[in-house]
C-alpha positions as CSV (number, residue, x, y, z in Angstrom):
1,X,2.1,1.6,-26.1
2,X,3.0,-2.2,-24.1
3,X,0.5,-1.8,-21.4
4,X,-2.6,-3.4,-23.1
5,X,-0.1,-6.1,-24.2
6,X,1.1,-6.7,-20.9
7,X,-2.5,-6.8,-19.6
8,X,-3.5,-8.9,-21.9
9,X,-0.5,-11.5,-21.2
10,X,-1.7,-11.3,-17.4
11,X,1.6,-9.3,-16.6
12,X,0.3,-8.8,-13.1
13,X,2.4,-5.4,-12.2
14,X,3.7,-3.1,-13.9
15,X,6.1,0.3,-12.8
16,X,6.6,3.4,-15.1
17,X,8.9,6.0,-13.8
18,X,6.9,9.7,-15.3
19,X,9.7,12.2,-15.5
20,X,7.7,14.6,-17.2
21,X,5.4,14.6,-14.4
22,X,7.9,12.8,-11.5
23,X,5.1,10.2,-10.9
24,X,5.7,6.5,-10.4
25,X,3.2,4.7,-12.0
26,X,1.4,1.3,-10.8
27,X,-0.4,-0.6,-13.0
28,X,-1.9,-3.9,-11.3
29,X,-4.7,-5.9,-11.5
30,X,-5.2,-6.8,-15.7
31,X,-8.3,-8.0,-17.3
32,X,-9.7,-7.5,-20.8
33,X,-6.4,-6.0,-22.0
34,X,-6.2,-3.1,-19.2
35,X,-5.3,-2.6,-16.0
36,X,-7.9,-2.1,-13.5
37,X,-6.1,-0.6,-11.1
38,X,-3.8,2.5,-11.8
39,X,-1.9,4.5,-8.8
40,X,0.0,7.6,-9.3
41,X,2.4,7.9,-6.1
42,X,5.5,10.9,-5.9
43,X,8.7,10.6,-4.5
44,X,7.9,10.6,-0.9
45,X,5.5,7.6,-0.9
46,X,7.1,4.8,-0.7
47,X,5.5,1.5,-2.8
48,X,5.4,-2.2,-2.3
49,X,5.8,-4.9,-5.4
50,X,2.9,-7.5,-5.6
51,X,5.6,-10.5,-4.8
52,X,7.2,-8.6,-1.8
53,X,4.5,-7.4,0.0
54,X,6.5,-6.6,3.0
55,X,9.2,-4.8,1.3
56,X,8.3,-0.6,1.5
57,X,10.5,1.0,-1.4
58,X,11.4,4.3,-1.4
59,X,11.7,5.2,-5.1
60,X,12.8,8.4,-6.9
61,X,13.7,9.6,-10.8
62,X,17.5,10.1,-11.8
63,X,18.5,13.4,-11.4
């Protein structure tokens, strides 16, 4: 799995889309190869990238 290489390259944000589950998954805030912050967020909440603050997406899996 990348994540624990991203983390550890200071990858600041990173989105997985969970079919499986239909989860989006945030990944923010790396230090010592992890992620210290994890969010798990559904369809209807919308979610904000670290660079565009003020932008509220809307997301959702392919049908």
């Amino acid at each position: 799995v990348k994540l624990p290489l991203y983390a550890e390259a200071g990858i600041p944000e990173v989105w997985l889309v969970n079919l499986k589950e239909n989860l989006l998954e945030v990944y923010r805030e790396p230090r010592e190869g992890r992620y210290r912050s994890i969010r798990l967020l559904s369809p209807s909440e919308p979610v904000s990238p670290l660079a565009f603050p003020e932008i509220s997406l809307p997301w959702a899996p392919s049908p």
